[in-house]
Each structure stands twice: as structure tokens, then as C-alpha cells.
MOPAC internal coordinates of N, CA, C and O (Angstrom, degrees):
PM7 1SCF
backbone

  N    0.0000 0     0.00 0     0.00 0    0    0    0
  C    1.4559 1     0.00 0     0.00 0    1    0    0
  C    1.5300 1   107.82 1     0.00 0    2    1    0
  O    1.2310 1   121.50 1   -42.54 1    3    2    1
  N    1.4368 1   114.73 1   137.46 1    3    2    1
  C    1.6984 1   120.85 1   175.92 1    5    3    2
  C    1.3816 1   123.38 1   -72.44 1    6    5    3
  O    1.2310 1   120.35 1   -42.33 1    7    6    5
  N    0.9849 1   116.95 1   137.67 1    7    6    5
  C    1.5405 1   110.68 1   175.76 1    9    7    6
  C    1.5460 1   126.07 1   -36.24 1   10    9    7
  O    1.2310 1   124.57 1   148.74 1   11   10    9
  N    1.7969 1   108.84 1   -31.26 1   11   10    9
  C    1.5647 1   108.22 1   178.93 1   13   11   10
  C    1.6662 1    96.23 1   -77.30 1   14   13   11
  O    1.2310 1   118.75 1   109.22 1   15   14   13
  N    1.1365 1   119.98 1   -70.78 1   15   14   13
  C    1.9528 1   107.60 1   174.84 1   17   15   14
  C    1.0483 1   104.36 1    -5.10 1   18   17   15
  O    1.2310 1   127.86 1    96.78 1   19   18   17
  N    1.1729 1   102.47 1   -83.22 1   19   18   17
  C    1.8300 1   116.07 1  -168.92 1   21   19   18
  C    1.5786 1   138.39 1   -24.04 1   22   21   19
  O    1.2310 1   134.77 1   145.81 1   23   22   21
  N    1.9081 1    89.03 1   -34.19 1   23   22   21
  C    1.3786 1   124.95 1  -179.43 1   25   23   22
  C    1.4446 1    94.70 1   -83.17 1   26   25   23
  O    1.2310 1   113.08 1   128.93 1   27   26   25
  N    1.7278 1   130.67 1   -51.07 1   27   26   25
  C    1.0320 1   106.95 1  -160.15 1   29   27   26
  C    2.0874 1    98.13 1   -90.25 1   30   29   27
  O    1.2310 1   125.81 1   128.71 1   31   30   29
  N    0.9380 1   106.43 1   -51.29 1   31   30   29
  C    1.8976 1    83.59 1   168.34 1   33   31   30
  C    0.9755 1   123.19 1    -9.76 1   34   33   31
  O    1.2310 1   119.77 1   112.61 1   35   34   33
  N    1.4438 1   118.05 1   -67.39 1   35   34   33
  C    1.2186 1   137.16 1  -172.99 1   37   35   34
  C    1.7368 1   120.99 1   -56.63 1   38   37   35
  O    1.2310 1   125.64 1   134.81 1   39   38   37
  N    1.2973 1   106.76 1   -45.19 1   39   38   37
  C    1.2524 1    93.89 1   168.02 1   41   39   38
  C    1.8031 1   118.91 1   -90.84 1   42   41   39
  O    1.2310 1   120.13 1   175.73 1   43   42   41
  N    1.1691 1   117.35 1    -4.27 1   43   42   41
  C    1.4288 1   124.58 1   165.74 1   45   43   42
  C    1.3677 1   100.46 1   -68.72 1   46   45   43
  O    1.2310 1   113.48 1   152.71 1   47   46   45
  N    1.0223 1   129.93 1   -27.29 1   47   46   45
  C    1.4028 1   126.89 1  -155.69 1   49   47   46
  C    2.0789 1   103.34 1   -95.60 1   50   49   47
  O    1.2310 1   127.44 1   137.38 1   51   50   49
  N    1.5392 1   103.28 1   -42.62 1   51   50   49
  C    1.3782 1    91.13 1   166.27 1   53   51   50
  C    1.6903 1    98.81 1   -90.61 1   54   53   51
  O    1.2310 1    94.83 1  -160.16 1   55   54   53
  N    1.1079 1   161.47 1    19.84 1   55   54   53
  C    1.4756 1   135.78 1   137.96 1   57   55   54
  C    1.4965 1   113.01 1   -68.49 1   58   57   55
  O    1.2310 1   114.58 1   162.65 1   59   58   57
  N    1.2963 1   127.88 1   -17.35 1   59   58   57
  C    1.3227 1   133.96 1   177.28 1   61   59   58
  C    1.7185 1   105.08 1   -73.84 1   62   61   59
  O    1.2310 1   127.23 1   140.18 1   63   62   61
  N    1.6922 1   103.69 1   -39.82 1   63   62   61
  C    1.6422 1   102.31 1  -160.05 1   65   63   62
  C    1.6442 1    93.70 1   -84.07 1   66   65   63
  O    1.2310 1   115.85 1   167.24 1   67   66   65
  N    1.1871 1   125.49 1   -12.76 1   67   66   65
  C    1.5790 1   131.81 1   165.89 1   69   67   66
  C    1.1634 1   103.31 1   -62.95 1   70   69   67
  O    1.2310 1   116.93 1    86.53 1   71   70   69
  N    1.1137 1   123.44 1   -93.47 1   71   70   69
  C    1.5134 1   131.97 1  -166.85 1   73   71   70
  C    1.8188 1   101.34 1   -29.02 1   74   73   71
  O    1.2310 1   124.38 1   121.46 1   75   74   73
  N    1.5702 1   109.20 1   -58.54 1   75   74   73
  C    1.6134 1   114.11 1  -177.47 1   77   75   74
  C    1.6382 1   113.95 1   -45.29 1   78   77   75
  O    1.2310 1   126.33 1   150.61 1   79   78   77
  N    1.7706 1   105.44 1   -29.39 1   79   78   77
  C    1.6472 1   118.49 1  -171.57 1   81   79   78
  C    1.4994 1    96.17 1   -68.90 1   82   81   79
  O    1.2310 1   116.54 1   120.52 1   83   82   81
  N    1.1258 1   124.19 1   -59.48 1   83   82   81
  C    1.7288 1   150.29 1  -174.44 1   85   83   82
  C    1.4999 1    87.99 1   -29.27 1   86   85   83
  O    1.2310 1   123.33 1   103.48 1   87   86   85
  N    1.1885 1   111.23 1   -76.52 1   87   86   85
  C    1.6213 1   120.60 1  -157.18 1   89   87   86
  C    1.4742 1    98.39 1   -70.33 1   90   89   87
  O    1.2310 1   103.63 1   126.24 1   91   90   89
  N    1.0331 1   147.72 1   -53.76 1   91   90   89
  C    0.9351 1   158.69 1   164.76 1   93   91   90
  C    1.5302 1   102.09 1   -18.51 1   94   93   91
  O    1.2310 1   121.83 1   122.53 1   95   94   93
  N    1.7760 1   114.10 1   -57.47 1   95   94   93
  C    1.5371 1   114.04 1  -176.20 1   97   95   94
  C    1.3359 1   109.95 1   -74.09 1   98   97   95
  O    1.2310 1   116.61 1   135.50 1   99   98   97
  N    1.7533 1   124.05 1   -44.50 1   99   98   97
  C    1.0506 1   125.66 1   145.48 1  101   99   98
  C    1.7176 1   129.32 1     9.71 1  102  101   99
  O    1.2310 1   137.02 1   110.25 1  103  102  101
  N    1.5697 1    84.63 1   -69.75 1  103  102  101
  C    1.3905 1    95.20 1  -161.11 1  105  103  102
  C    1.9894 1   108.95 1   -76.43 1  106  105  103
  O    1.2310 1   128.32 1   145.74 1  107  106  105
  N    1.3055 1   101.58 1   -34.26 1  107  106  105
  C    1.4157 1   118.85 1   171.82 1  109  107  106
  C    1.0815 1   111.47 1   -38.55 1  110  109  107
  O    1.2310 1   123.65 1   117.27 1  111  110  109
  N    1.5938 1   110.61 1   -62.73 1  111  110  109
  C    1.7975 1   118.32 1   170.40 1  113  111  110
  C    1.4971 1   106.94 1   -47.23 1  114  113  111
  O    1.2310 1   118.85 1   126.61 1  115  114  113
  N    1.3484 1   119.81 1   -53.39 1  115  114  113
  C    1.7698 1   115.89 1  -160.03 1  117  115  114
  C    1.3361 1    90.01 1   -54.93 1  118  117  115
  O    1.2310 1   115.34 1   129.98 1  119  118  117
  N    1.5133 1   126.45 1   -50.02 1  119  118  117
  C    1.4937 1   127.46 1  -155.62 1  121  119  118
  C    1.7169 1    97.84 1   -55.11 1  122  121  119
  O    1.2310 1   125.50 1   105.34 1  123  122  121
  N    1.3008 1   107.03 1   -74.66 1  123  122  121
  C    1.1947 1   128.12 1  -169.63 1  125  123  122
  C    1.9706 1    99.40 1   -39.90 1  126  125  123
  O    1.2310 1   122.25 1   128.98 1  127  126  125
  N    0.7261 1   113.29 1   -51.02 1  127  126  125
  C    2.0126 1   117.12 1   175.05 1  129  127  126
  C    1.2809 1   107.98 1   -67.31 1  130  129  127
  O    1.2310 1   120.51 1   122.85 1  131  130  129
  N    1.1202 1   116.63 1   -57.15 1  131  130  129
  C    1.8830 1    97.90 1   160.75 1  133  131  130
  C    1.5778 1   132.54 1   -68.49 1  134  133  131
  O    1.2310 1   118.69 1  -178.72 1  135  134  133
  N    1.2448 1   120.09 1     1.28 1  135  134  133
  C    1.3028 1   122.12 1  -171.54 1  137  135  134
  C    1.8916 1    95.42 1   -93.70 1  138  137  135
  O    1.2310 1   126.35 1   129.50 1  139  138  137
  N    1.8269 1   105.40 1   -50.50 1  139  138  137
  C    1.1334 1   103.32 1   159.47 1  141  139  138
  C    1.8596 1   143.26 1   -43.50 1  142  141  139
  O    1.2310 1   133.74 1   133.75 1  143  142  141
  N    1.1285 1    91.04 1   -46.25 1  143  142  141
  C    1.5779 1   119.98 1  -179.67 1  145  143  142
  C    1.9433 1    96.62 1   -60.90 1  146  145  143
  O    1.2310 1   128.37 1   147.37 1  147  146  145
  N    1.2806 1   101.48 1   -32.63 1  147  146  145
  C    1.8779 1   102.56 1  -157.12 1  149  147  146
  C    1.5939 1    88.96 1   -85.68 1  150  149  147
  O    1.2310 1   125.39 1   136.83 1  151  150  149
  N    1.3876 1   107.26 1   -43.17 1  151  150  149
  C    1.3837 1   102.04 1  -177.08 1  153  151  150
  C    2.0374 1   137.23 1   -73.11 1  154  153  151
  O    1.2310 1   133.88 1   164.01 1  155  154  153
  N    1.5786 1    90.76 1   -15.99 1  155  154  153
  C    1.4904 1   123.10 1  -173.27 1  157  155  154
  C    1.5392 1    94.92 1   -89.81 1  158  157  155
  O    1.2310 1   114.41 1   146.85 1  159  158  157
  N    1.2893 1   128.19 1   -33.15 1  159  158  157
  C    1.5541 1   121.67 1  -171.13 1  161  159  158
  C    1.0481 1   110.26 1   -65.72 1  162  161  159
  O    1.2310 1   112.62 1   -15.35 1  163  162  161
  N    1.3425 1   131.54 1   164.65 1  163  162  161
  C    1.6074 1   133.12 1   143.44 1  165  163  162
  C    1.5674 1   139.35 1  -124.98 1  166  165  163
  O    1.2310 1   129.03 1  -155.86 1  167  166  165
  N    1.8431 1   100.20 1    24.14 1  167  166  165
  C    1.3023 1   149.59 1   153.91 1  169  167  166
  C    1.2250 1   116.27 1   -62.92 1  170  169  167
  O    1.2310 1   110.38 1   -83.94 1  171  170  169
  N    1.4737 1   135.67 1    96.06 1  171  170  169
  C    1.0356 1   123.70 1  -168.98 1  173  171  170
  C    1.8265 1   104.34 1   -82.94 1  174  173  171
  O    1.2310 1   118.78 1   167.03 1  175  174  173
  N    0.9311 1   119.92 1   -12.97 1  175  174  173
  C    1.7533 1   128.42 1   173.77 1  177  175  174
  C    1.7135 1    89.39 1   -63.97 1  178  177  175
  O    1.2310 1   122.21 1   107.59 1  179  178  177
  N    1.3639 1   113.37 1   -72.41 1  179  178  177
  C    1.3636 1   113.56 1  -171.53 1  181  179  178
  C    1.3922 1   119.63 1   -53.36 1  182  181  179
  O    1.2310 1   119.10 1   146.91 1  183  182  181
  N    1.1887 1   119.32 1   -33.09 1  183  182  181
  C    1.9706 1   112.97 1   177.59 1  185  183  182
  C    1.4212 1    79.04 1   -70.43 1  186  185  183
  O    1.2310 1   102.03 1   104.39 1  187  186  185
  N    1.6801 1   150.44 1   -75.61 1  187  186  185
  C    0.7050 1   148.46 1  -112.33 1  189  187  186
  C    2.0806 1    95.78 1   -65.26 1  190  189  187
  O    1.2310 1   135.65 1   130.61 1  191  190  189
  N    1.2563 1    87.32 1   -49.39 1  191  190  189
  C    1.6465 1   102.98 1  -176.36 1  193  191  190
  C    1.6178 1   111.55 1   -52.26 1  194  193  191
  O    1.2310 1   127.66 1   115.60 1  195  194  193
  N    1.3376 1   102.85 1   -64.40 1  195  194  193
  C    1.6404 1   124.61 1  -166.88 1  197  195  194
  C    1.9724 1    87.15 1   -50.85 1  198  197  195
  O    1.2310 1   110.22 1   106.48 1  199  198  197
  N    1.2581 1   135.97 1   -73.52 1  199  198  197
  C    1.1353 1   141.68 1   151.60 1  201  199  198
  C    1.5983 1   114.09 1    15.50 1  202  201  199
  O    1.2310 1   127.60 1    98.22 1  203  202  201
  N    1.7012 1   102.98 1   -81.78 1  203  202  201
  C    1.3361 1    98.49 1   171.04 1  205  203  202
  C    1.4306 1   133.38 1   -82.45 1  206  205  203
  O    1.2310 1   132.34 1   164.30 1  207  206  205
  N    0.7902 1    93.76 1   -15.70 1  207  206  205
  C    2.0024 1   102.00 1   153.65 1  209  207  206
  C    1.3189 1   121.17 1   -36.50 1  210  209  207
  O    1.2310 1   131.86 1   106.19 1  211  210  209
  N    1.5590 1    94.71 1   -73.81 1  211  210  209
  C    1.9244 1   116.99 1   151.11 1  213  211  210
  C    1.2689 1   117.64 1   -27.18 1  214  213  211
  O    1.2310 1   116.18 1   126.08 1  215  214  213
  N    1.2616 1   124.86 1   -53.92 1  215  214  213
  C    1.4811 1   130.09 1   178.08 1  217  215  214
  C    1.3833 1    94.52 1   -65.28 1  218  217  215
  O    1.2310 1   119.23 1    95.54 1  219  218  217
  N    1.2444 1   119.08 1   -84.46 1  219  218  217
  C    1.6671 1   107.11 1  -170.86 1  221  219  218
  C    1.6559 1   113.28 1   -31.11 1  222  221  219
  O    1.2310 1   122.88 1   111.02 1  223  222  221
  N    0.9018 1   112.09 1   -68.98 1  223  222  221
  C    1.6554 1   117.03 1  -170.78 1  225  223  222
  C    1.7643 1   106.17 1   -50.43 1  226  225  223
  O    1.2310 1   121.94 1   151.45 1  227  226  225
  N    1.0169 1   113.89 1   -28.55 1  227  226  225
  C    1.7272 1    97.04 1   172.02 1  229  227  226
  C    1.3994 1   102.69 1  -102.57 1  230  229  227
  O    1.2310 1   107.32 1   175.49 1  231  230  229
  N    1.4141 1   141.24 1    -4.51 1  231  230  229
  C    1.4377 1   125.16 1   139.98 1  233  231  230
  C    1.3790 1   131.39 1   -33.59 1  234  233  231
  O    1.2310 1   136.75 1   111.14 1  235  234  233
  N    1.7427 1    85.16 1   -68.86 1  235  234  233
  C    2.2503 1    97.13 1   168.32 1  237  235  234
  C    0.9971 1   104.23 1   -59.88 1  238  237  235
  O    1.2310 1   102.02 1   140.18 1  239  238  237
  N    1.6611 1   150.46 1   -39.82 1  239  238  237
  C    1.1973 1   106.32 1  -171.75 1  241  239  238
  C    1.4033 1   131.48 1   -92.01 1  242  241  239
  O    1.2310 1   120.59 1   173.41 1  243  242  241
  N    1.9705 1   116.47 1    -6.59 1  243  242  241
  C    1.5357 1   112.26 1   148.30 1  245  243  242
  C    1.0733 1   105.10 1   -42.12 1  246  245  243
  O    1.2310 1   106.50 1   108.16 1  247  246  245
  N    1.4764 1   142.71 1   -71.84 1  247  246  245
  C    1.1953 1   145.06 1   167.86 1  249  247  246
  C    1.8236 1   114.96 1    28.96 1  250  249  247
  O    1.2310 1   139.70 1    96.20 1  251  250  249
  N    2.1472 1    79.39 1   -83.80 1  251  250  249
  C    1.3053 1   100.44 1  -167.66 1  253  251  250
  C    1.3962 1   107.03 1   -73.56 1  254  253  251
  O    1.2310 1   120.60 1   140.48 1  255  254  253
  N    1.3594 1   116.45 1   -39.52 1  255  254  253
  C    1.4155 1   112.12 1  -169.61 1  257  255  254
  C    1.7566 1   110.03 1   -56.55 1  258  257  255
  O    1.2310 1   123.45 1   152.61 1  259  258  257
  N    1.1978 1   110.98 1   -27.39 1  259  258  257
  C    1.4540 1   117.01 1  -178.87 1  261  259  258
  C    1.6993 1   102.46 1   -63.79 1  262  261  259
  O    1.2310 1   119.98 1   101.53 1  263  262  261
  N    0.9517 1   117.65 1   -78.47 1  263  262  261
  C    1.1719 1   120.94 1  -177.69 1  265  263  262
  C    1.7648 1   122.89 1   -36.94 1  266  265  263
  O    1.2310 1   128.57 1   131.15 1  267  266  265
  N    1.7291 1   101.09 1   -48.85 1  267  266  265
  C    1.8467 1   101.61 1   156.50 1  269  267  266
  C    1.6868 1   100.93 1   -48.01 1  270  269  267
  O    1.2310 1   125.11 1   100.69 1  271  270  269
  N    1.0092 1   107.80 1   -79.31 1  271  270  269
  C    1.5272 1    95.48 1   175.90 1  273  271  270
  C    1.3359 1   146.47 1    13.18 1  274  273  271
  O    1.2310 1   137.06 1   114.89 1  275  274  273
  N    1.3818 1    84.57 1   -65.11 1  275  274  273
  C    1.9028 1   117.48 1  -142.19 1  277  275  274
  C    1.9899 1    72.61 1   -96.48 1  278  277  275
  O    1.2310 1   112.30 1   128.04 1  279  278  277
  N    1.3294 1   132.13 1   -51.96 1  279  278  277
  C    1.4796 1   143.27 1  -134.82 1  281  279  278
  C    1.8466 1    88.07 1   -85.12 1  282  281  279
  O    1.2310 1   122.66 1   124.31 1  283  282  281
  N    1.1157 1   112.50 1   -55.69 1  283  282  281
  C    1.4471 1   125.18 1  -159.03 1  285  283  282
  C    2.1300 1   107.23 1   -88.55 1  286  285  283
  O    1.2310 1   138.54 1   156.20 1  287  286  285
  N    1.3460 1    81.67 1   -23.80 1  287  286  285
  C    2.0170 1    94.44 1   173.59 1  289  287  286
  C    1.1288 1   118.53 1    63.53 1  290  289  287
  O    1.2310 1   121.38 1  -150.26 1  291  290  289
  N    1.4183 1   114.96 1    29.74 1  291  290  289
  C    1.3512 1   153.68 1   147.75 1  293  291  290
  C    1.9352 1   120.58 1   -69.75 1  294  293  291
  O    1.2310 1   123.21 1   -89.35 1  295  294  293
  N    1.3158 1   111.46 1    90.65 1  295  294  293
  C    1.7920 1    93.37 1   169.75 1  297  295  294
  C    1.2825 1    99.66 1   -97.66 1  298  297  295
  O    1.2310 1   126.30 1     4.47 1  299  298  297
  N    1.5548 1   105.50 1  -175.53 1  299  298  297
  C    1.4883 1   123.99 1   136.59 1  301  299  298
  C    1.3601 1   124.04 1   -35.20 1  302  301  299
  O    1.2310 1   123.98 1   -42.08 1  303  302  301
  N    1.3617 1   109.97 1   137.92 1  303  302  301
  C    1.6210 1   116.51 1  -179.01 1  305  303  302
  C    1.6511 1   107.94 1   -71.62 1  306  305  303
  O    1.2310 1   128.13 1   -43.88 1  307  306  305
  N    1.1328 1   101.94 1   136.12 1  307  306  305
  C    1.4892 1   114.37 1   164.46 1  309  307  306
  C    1.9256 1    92.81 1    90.78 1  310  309  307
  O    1.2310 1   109.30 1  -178.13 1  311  310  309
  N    0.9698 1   137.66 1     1.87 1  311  310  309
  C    1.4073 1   136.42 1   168.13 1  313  311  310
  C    1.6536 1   107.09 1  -117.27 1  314  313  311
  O    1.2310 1   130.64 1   -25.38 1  315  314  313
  N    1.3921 1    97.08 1   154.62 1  315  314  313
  C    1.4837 1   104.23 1  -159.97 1  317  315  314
  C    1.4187 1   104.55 1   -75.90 1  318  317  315
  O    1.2310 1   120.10 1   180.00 1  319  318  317

């Protein structure tokens, strides 16, 4: 591969780990609005819901964080 490739990989590769950051914050907010929403209700169907919402939304964003991860070759400390 040529040095210009290289250049453009490379910067394709952090516009990808952007966009992945985006959603990532994205998702922080959704969490954070349903955590509120679960706690503000007095519907126990509705905490029940808002709840798993919460669950989903910090699923996707291990998700994403894996993939920043995996993209940038960066883990978590103390894991390989």
C-alpha cells in the first residue's frame, strides 16, 4: 500500500471512529432520558418500560465502544 492510501485509510478510519463517538454520546443522552423518565413516573408498566430501554441503550453502546476500540487499537486497561 502507498503512502497516499495510507493517508486516506487513515483518515476514513478516524471519520468512522467519529461518527461511532457521536452515537455513542447519542446514546448516553437516550440512557440518561430514560433513566429520568423511569424515575419521574409513577406507572409501574412505564418505569418498567423506560428501564428496559436503559438496558438496551447501554448494550449498544458497549457495542460501540468495542468497535472504537477494536478501530483505534486502543482497549480497556488491564484487558488484552
Amino acid at each position: 500500500m502507498d503512502v497516499k492510501q495510507s493517508k486516506i485509510n487513515n483518515m476514513e478510519n478516524q471519520q468512522t471512529i467519529d461518527r461511532l463517538n457521536l452515537l455513542i454520546e447519542i446514546n448516553n443522552d437516550r440512557i440518561e432520558g430514560y433513566e429520568t423518565a423511569s424515575k419521574e413516573t409513577e406507572e409501574t408498566d412505564l418505569r418498567s418500560l423506560f428501564g428496559q430501554l436503559a438496558q438496551t441503550s447501554h448494550a449498544c453502546k458497549a457495542e460501540l465502544v468495542a468497535a472504537v476500540e477494536e478501530m483505534s487499537g486502543t482497549g480497556q486497561p488491564g484487558l488484552p
